[in-house]
C-alpha positions in Angstrom: 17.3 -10.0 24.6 16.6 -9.7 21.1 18.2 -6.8 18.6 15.4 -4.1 18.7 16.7 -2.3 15.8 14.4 -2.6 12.7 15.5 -4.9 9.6 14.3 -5.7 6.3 14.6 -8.9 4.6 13.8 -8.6 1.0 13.4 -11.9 -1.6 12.1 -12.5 -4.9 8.6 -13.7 -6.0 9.2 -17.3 -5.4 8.8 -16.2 -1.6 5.6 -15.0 -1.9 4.3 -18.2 -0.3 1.7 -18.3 2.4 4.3 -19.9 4.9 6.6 -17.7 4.3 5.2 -14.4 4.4 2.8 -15.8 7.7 6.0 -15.8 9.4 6.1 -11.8 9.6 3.4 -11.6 11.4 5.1 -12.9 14.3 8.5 -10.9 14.3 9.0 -7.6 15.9 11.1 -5.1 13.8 11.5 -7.3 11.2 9.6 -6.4 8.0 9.4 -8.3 4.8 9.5 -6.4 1.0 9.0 -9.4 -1.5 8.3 -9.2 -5.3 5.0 -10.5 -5.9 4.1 -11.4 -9.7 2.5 -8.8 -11.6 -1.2 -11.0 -11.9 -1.6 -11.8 -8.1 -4.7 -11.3 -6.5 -4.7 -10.1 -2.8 -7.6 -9.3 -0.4 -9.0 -6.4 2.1 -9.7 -7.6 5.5 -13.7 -9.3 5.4 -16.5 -8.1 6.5 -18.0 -9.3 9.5 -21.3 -11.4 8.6 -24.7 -10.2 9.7 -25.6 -11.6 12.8 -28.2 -14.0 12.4 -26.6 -15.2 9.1 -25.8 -19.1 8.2 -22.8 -20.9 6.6 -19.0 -20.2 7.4 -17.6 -16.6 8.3 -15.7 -15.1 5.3 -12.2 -15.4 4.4 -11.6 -13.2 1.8 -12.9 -9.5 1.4 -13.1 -7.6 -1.6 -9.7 -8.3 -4.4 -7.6 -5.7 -5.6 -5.2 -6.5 -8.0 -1.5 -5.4 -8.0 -1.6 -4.5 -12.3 -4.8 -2.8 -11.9 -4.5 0.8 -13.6 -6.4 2.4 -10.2 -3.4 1.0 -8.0 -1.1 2.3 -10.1 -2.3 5.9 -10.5 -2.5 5.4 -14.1 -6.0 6.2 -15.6 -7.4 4.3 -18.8 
């Protein structure tokens, strides 16, 4: 049986990789606290098409940007 006690693995930006990160999804009390460059771009969950609707279901939802002012609790 597997440790339950929690852990944290913590790495630099160059982990920020899709692979990488993917892999916390799958591990119990084991979270991840990378550096992610100051520019990247991550994404909300989608929204769920209308039904009815034509092409491919979304993959990305609205952006939010780490260096954004609002995320930081500056204001301009």
């Amino acid at each position: 049986m597997r440790d339950p006690e929690e852990k944290v693995i913590v790495a630099d930006s160059r982990y920020e990789e899709q692979h990488f990160l993917g892999i916390f999804e799958h591990l119990k009390h084991t979270f991840g606290l990378i550096r992610l460059h100051s520019n990247r771009v991550l994404y909300e969950e989608p929204q769920e098409k209308p039904k009815g609707s034509r092409g491919a279901p979304r993959k990305h939802g609205k952006p939010f940007k780490l260096n954004s002012a609002h995320r930081a609790g500056r204001s301009k």
